[in-house]
C-alpha positions as CSV (number, residue, x, y, z in Angstrom):
1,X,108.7,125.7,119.4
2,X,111.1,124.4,116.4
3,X,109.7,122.9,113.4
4,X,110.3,119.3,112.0
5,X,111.8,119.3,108.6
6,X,113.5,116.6,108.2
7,X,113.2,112.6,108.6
8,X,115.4,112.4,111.2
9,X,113.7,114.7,113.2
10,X,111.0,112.5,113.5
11,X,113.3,109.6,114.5
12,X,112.6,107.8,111.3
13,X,115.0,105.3,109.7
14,X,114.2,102.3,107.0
15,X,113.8,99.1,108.8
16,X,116.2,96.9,108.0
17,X,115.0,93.0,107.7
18,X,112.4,94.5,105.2
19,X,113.4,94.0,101.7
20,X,112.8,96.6,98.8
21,X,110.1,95.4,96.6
22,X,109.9,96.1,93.1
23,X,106.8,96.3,90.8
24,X,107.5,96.2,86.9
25,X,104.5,98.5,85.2
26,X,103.0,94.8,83.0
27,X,102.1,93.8,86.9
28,X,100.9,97.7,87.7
29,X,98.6,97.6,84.5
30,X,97.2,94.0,85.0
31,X,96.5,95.1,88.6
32,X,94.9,98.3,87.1
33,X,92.8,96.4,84.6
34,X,91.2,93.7,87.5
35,X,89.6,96.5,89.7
36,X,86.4,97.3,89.5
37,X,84.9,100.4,88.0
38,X,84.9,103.4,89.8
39,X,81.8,104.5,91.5
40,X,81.7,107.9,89.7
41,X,82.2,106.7,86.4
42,X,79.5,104.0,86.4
43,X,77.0,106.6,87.8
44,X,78.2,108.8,84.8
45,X,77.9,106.1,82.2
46,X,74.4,104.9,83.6
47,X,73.4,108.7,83.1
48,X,74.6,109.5,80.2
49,X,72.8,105.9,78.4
50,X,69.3,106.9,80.1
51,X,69.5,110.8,79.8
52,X,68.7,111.3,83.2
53,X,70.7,113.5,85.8
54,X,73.5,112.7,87.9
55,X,71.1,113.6,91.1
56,X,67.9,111.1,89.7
57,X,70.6,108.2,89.2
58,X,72.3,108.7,92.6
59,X,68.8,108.2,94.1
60,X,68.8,105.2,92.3
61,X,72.2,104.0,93.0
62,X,71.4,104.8,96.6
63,X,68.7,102.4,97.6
64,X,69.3,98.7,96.9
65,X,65.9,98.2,95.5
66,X,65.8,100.8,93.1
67,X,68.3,99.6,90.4
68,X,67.1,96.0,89.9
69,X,63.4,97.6,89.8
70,X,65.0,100.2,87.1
71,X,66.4,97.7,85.3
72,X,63.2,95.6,84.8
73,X,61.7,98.3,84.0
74,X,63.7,99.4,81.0
């Protein structure tokens, strides 16, 4: 069997009534600054400001209950 190296061997070409789009890097970074915080990081942060581990706060991240009962309880 032959490999596929190249685009045209998988019968790919640009379609043509799509335009090119263009994104300057102020709209990349404003985009960049309106999502949310990753999941990782928060977990991180939250363990880092109660000295717990990273295994104790996913428990707490896990279960919906757990980090508004944390919370009043700090």
């Amino acid at each position: 069997m032959r490999t596929k190296d190249q685009d045209y061997d998988y019968r790919f070409f640009q379609e043509p009534d799509l335009p090119d789009v263009s994104i300057d890097k102020e709209r990349v970074a404003m985009c960049a600054e309106m999502l949310p915080e990753v999941p990782f990081t928060q977990k991180k942060q939250f363990a880092a400001s109660h000295q717990m581990s990273i295994s104790d706060v996913k428990i707490i991240f896990g279960n919906a209950w757990c980090l508004p009962l944390f919370n009043k309880c700090i």
